[in-house]
C-alpha positions as CSV (number, residue, x, y, z in Angstrom):
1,X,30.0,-9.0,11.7
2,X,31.7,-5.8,11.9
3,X,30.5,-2.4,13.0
4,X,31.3,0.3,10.8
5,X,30.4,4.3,10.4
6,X,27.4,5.5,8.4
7,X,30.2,6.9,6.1
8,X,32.1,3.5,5.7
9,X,28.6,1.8,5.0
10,X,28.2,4.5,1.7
11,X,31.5,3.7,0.8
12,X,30.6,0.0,0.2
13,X,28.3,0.8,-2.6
14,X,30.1,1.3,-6.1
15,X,29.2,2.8,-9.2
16,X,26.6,0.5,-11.5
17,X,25.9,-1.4,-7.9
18,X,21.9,-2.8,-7.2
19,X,21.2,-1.4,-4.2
20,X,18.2,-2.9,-2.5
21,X,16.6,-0.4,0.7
22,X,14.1,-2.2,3.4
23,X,11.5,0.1,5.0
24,X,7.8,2.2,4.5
25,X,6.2,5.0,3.8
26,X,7.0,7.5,6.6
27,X,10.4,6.3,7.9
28,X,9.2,2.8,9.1
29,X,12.3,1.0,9.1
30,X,14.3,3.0,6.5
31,X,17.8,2.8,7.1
32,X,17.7,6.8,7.1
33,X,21.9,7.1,8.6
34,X,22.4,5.6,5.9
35,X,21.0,6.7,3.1
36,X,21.9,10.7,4.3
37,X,25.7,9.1,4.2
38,X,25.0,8.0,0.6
39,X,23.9,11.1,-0.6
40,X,26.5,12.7,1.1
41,X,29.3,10.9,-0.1
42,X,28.0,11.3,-3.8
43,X,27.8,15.6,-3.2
44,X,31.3,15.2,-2.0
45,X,33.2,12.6,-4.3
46,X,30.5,12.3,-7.4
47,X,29.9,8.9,-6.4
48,X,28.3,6.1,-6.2
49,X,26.7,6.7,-9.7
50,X,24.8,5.0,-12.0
51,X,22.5,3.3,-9.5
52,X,19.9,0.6,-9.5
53,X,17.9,1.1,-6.3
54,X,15.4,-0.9,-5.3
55,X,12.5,-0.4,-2.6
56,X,9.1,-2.4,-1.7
57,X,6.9,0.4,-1.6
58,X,7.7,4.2,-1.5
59,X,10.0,5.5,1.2
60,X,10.4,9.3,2.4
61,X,8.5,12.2,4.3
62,X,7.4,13.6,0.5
63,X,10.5,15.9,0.5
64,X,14.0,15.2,0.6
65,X,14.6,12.0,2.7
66,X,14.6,8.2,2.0
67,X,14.5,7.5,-1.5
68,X,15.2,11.3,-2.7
69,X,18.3,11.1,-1.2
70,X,19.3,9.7,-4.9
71,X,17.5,12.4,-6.5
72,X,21.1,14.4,-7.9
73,X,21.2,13.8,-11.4
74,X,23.5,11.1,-12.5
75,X,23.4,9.0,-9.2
76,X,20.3,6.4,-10.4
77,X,20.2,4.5,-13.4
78,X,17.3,2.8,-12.5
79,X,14.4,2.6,-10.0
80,X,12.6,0.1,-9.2
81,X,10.0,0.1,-6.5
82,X,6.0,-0.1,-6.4
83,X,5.7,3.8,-5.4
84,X,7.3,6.8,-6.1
85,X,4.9,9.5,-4.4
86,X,7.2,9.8,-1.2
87,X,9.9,10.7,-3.2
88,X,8.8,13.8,-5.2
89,X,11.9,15.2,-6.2
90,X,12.1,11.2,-8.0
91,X,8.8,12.0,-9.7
92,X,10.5,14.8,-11.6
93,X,13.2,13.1,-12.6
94,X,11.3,9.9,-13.9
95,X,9.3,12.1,-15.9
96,X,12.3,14.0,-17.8
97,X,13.4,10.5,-18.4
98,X,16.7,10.9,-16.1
99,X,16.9,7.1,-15.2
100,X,14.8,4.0,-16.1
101,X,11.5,4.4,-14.0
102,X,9.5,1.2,-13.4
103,X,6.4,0.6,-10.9
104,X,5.3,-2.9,-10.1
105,X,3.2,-4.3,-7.3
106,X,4.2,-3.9,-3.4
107,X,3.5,-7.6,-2.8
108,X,5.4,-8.7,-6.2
109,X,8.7,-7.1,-5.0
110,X,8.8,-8.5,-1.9
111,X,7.5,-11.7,-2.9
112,X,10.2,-11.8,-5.3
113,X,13.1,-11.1,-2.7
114,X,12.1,-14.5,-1.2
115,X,12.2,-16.3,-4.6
116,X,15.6,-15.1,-5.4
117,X,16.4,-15.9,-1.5
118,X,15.6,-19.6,-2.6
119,X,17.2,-19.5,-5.9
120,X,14.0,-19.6,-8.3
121,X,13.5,-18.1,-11.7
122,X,11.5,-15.8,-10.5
123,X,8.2,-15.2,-8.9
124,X,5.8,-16.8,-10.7
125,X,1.8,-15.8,-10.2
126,X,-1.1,-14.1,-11.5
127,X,-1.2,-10.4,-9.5
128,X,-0.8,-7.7,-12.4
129,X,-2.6,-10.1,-15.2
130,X,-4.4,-7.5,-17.8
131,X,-3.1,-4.3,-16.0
132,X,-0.3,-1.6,-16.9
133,X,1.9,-4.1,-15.2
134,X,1.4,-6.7,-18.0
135,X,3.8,-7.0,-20.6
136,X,1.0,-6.5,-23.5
137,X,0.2,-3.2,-21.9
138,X,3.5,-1.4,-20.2
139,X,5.2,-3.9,-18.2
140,X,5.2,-1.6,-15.5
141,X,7.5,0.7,-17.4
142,X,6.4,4.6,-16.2
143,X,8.7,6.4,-18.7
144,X,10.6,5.9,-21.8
145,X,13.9,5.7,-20.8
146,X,12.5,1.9,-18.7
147,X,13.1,-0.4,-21.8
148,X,14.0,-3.7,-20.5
149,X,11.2,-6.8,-19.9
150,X,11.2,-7.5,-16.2
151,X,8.4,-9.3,-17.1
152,X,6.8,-11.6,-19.2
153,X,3.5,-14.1,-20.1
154,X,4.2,-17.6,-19.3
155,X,1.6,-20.4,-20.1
156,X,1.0,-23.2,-17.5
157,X,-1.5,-25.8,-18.3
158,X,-4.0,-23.7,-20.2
159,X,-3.9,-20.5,-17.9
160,X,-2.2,-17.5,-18.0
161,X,0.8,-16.5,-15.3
162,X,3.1,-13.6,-15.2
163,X,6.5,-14.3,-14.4
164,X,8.6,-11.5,-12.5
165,X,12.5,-11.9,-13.3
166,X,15.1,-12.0,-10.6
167,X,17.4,-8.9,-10.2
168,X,21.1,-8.7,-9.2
169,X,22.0,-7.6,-5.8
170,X,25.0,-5.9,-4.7
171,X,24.4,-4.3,-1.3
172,X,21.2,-4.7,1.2
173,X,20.7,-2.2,3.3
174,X,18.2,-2.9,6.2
175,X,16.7,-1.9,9.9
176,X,16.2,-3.2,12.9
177,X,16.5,-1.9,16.6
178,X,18.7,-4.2,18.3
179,X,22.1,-5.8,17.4
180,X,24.4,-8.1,19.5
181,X,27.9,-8.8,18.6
182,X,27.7,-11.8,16.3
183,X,25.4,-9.1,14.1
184,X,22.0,-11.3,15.1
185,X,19.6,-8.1,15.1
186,X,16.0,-7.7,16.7
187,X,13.0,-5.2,15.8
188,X,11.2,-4.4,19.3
189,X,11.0,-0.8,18.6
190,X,9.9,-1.4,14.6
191,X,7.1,0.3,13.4
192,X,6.4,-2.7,10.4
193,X,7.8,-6.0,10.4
194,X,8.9,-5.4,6.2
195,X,10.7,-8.5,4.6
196,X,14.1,-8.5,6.4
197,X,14.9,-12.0,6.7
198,X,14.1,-12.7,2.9
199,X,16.3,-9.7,2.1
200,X,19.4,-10.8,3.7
201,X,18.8,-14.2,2.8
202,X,18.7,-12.8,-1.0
203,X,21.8,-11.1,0.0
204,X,23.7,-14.1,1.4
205,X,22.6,-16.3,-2.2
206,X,24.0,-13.2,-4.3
207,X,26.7,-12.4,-2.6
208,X,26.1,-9.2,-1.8
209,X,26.8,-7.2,1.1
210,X,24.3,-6.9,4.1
211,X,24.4,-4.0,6.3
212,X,21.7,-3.1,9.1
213,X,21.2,0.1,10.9
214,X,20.5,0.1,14.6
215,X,19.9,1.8,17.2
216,X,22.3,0.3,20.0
217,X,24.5,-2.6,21.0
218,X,24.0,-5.8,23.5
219,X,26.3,-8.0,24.7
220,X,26.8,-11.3,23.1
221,X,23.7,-13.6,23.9
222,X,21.6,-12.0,25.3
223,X,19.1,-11.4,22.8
224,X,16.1,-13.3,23.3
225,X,16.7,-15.9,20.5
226,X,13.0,-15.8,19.2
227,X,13.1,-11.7,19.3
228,X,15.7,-12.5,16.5
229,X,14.8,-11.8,13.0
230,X,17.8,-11.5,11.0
231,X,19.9,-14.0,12.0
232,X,23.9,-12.9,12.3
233,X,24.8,-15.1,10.1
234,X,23.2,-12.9,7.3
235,X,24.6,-9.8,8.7
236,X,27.7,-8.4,7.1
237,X,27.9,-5.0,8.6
238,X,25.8,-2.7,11.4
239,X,25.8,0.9,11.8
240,X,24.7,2.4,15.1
241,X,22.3,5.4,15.6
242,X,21.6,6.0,19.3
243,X,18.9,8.8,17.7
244,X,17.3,6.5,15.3
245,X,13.3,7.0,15.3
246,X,10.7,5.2,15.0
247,X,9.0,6.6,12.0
248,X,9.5,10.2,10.3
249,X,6.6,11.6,12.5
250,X,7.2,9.9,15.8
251,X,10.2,9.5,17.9
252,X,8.7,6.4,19.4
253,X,5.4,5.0,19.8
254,X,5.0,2.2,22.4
255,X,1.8,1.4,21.1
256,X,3.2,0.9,17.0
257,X,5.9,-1.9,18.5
258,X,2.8,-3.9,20.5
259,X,4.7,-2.9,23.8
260,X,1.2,-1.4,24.6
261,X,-3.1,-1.7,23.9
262,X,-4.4,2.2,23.7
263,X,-7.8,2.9,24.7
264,X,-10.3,3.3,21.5
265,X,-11.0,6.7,23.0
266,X,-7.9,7.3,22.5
267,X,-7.7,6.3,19.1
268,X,-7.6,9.3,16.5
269,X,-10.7,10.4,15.8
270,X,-11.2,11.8,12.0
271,X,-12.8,15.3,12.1
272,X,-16.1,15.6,9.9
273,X,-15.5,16.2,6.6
274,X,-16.0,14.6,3.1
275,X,-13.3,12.1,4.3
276,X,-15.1,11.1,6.7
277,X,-19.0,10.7,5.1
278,X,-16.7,8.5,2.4
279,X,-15.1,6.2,5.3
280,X,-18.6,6.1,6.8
281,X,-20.0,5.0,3.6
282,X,-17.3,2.4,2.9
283,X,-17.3,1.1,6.8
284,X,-21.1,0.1,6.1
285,X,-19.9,-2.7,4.0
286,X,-18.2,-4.0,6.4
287,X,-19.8,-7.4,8.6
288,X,-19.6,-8.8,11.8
289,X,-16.4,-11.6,11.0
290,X,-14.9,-9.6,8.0
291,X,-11.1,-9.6,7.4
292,X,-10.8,-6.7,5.8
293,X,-8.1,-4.5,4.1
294,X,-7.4,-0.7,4.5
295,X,-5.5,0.6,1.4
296,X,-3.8,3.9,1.7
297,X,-5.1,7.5,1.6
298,X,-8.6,8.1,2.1
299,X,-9.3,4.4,3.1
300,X,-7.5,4.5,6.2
301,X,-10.0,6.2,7.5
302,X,-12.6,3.1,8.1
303,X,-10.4,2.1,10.9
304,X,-11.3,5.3,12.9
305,X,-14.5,4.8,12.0
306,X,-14.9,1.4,13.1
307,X,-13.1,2.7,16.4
308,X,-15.2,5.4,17.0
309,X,-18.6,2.9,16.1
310,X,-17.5,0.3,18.6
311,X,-17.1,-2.1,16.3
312,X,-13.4,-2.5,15.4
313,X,-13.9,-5.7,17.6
314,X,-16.4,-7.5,15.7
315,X,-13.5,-7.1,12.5
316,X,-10.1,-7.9,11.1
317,X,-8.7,-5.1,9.9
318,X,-5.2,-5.5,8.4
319,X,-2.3,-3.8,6.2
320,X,-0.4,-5.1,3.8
321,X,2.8,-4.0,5.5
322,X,1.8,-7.1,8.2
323,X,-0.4,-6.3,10.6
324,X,-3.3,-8.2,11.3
325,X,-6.4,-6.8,13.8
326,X,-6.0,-4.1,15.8
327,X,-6.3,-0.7,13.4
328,X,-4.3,0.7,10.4
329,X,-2.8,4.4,11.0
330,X,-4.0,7.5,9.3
331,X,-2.2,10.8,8.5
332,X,2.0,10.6,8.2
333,X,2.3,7.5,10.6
334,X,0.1,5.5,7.8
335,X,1.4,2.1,7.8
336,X,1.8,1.4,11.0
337,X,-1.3,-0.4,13.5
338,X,-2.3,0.1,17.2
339,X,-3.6,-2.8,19.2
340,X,-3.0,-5.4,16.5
341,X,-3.0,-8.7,17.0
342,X,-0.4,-10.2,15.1
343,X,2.5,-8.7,13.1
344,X,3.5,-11.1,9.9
345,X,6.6,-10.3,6.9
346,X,5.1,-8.3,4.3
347,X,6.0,-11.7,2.2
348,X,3.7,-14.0,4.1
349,X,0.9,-11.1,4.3
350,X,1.1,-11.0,0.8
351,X,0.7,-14.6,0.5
352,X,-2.7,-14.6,2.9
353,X,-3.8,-11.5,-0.2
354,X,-2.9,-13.4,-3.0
355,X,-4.6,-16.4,-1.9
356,X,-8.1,-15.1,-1.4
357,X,-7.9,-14.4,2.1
358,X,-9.5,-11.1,2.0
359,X,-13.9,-11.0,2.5
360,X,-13.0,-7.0,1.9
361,X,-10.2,-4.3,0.7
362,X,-10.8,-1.2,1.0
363,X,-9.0,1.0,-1.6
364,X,-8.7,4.6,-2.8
365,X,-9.1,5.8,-6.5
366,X,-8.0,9.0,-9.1
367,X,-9.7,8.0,-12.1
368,X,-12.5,5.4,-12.8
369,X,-13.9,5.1,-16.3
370,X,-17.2,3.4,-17.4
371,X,-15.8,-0.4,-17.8
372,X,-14.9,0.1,-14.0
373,X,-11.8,0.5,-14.8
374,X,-9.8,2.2,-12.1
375,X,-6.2,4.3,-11.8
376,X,-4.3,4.8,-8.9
377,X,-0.8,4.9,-10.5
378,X,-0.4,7.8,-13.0
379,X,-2.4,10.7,-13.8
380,X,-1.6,14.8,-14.6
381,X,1.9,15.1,-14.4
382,X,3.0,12.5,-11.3
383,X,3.8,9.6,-11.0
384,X,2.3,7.9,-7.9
385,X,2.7,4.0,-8.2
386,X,0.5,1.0,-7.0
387,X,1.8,0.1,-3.5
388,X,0.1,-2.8,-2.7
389,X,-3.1,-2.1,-4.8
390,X,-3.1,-4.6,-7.5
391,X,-2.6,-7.7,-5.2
392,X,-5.2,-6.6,-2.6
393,X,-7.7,-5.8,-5.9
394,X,-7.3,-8.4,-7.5
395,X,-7.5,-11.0,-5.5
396,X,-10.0,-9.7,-2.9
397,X,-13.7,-11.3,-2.6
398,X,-15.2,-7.9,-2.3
399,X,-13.5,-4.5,-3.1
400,X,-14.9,-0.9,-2.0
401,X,-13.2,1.7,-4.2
402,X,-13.2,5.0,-1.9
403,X,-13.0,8.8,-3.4
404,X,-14.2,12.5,-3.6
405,X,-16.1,12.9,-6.7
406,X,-13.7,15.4,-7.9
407,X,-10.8,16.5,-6.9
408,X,-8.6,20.0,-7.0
409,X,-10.4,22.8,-4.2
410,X,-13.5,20.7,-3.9
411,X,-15.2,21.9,-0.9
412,X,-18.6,20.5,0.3
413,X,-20.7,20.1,3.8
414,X,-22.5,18.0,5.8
415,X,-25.6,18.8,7.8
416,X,-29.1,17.9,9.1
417,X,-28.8,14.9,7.1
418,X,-28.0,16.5,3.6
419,X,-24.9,17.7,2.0
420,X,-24.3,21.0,0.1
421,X,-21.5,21.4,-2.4
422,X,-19.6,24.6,-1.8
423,X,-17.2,24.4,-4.5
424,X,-16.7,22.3,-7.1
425,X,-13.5,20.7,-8.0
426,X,-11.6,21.4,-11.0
427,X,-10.8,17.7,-12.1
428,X,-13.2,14.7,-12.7
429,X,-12.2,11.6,-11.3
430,X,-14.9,9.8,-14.0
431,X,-12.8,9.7,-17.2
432,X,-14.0,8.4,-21.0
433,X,-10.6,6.2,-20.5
434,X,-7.9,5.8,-17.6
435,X,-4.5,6.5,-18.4
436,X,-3.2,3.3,-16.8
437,X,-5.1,0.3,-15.7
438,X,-4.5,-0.6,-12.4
439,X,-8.1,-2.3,-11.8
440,X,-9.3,-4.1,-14.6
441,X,-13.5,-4.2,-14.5
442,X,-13.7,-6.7,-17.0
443,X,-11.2,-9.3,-15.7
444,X,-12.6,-8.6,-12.4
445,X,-16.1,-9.6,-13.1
446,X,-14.9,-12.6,-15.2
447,X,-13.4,-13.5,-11.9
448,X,-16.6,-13.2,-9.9
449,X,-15.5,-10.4,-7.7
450,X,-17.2,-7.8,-6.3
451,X,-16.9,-4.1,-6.4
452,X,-18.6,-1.1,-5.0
453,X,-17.6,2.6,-5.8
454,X,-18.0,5.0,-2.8
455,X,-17.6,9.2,-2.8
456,X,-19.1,11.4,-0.4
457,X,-22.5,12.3,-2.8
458,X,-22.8,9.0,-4.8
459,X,-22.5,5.5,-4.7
460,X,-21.8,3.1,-7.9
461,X,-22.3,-0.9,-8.3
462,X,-20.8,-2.5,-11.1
463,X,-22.2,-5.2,-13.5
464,X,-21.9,-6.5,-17.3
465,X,-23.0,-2.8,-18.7
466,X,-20.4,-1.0,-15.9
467,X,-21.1,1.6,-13.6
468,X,-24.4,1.6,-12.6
469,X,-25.5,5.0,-10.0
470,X,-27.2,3.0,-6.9
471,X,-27.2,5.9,-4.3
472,X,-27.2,9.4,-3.9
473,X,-26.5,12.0,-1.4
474,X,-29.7,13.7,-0.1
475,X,-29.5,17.5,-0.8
476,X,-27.7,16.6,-4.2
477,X,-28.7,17.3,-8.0
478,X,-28.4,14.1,-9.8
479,X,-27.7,16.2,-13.0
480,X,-25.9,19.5,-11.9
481,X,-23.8,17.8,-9.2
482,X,-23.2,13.9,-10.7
483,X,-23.7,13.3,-14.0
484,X,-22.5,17.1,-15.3
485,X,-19.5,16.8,-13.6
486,X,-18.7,12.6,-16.0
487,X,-17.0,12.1,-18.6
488,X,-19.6,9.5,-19.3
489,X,-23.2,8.1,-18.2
490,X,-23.7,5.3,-16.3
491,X,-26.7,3.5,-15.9
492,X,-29.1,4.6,-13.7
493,X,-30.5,1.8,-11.3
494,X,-34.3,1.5,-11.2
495,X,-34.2,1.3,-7.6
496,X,-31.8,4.4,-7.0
497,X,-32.0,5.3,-3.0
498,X,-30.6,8.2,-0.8
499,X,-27.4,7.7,1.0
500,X,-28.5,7.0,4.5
501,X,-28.8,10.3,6.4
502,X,-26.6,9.3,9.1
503,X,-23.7,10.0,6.8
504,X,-24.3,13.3,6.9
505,X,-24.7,14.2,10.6
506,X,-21.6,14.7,13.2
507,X,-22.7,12.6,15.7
508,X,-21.6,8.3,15.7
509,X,-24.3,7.0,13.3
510,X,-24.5,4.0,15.5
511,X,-23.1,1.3,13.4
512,X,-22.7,-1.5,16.3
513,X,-26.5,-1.8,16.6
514,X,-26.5,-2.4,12.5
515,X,-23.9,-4.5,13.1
516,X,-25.9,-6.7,15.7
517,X,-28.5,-7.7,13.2
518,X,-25.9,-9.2,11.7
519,X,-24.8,-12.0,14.3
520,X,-21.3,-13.5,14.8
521,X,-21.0,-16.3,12.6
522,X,-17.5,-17.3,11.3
523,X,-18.9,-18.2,8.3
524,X,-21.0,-15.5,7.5
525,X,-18.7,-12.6,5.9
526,X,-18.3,-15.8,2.7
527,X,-21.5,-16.7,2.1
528,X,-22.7,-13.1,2.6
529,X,-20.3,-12.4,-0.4
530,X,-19.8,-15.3,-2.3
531,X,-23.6,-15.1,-2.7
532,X,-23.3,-11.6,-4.0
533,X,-20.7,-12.5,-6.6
534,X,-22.9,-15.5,-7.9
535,X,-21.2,-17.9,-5.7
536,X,-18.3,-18.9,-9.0
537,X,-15.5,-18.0,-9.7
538,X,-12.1,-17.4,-8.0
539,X,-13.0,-15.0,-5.7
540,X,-16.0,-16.9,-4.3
541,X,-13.9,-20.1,-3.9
């Protein structure tokens, strides 16, 4: 291992190289020394160009760090990640076809750094099966200048599998807190755990070059050995930042490393708006024994919720970035978990997803049409990406789809029980056909799985004719204010009820005492659903 300069680091990467980056959303783990270094070096010298860079999920504070640090023209070739939507100045680029733009699923891409770790052909499994992500629809191209097959149909005893291809490697450039002399490196100050370990093993079987950012130096053995989780071996290079923080947002945050438990009271609290009546609404599926999933955006909200309800205890809540229990962030630190108890690789979280481990996600939505079809990836003129979305969806025993009704200046209020729409917004979220399919109704209900479609003046179930309205927001029109503002009609359901009243107040609606008519059994979030899904089927399995 040798310790080099942020400057010497850039220098390592060479025109046409694959460049793989570890890290999330707000700054968690990005190598951020280093990438500034790279940018700098190509404003200088016109190089590296001609980029492939690779990234998990998006990274960057939505302006000009992390992944828009490769944002001058001529420096990417090709992108490949599962989100763009940090990276706006990206976004623009991608859509005046300046490189090859491609968006596949958060779990795929770092599933698939472990597969290549290992030397298989691939990652091999069923996430992104009848969505834009499936060869017969885009392949998860996102513009024209994306025309290679990354992925492709494969056939294995009668059922249908997708098979993500392996990409070359050059140089990996990781994060962690911690490095001793032989280059083993720990993570105590880490905001997510991400997939280190299965990046630099990828790294060592490719033969590319592994440098790790830091934030200091120790001595030679006296790391804890199991605080160690990229072995030196792996570790080519480290670069030192002594001003390294924790995420974008937060210099450092004992309680986002597990070095400390905050009080619930202290836990943010969200103020009450439509956000909230929606997180409200969606925290009601929730029961006592769930392990649950909070997407990101409006969804993040269910874990205030639950805190400020007092009954975050009674639940799992978890991230896809690796944290299980404890509760998700909201606002510019989303990604990150206070009090959790356990902090997995993004890989092996992914796994727990694919495999039906889920009783409930929790998911946000821009457009839903009337097969129950739903788009979170593309839509006006951006390009936002999936994140995690299509693993947790689809494989999910029960999914709660979270939104305003419309979006663009909608402004509406809560009161005494009702809620008044102020202003309309300009766009419909309920389109005659979303542009991409991220959620696919049909397949979903094939499957046996459950979904539920939540905004802060209606609620939707759906079934074999598709959306069907089930609730609605006391002190709404059901023509002016829901089906006006559709591209299409649902069904109406026979029994169509008021959204409970609580919803609409300030105070705590007092979820815990629902919650104790529950009880506690184990058992009792998968039978609840499995019985709502029919009891068949994948999901219910």
């Amino acid at each position: 291992m040798q310790v080099i300069t942020a400057s010497q680091a850039a220098s390592l990467i060479q025109a046409g190289d694959s460049v793989l980056v570890s890290g999330s959303g707000g700054g968690h783990c990005v190598p951020e020394t280093v990438l500034e270094a790279i940018e700098a070096r190509f404003l200088e010298a016109g190089e590296p160009r001609d980029l492939t860079l690779i990234h998990a999920v998006g990274i960057g504070d939505r302006q000009l760090k992390g992944a828009a640090r490769f944002r001058h023209p001529g420096m990417l070739k090709r992108s490949l990640t599962s989100a763009l939507v940090d990276s706006p100045p990206l976004i623009a680029l991608a859509l005046d076809e300046a490189f090859e733009s491609y968006t596949i699923p958060q779990g795929v891409i770092s599933q698939l750094v472990r597969e290549m770790a290992a030397g298989r052909p691939g990652l091999i499994t069923r996430t992104g099966l009848h969505t834009f992500v499936d060869p017969r629809q885009l392949g998860g191209r996102q513009n024209k200048a994306a025309q290679e097959d990354i992925v492709e149909v494969l056939d294995i005893a009668g059922e249908e599998w997708l098979r993500y291809k392996p990409f070359p490697l050059d140089v990996v450039i990781l994060r962690g807190t911690t490095a001793d002399e032989d280059g083993n490196v720990s993570m105590e100050e880490e905001a997510i755990p991400g997939e280190m370990l299965s990046c630099a093993q990828a790294a060592r079987r490719l033969g590319a070059a592994v440098v790790v950012q830091v934030k200091r130096l120790a001595r030679r053995g006296t790391l804890p050995q199991r605080s160690v989780r990229i072995p030196g071996i792996l570790v080519d290079y480290v670069v030192v930042d002594p001003e390294q923080r924790q995420t974008y947002a937060s210099a450092y945050e004992p309680s986002y490393a597990g070095e400390m438990r905050v009080p619930a009271e202290a836990m943010r609290r969200l103020p009450f708006t439509e956000r909230k009546i929606i997180a409200r609404r969606a925290a009601m599926e929730i029961v006592p024994g769930a392990v649950c999933n909070l997407g990101a955006g409006i969804s993040t909200g269910v874990s205030a919720v639950a805190a400020e309800e007092g009954i975050l205890e009674g639940i799992t809540l978890s991230n896809e970035q690796g944290f299980i229990g404890g509760a998700p962030m909201t606002g510019p630190d989303s990604g990150t978990a206070q009090n959790f108890d356990a902090m997995v690789d993004q890989p092996y979280q992914f796994d727990f997803y694919d495999g039906g481990g889920l009783d409930v996600a929790f998911l946000s939505f821009a457009e839903i049409d009337a097969a129950g079809n739903v788009n979170v990836s593309r839509f006006g003129d951006t390009i936002v990406g999936v994140g995690g979305f299509i693993n947790i969806s689809q494989n999910a025993r029960k999914v709660v789809f979270s939104g305003t009704f419309t979006a663009g200046g909608l402004r509406v209020e809560g009161g005494d029980g009702r809620l008044t729409v102020l202003q309309e917004g300009r766009h419909s979220k309920f389109v005659e056909a979303v542009r991409q399919i991220c959620y696919n109704g049909a397949f979903a209900r094939e499957e046996g799985r459950k979904a539920l479609f939540v905004t802060e003046r209606a609620v939707f179930d759906v079934g074999a004719q598709g959306l069907e309205l089930v609730e609605i927001a006391p002190g709404v029109d059901l023509e002016r204010d829901i089906l006006a503002r559709m591209a299409f009609r649902p069904s109406i359901s026979q029994s169509l009820r008021p959204m409970d009243a609580r919803l609409f107040r300030a105070e705590p609606m007092g979820l815990a005492v629902d919650f104790a008519r529950f009880g506690r059994s184990a058992r009792s979030p998968r039978r609840r659903l499995a019985a709502e899904s029919g009891g068949s089927g994948r999901a219910a399995a």
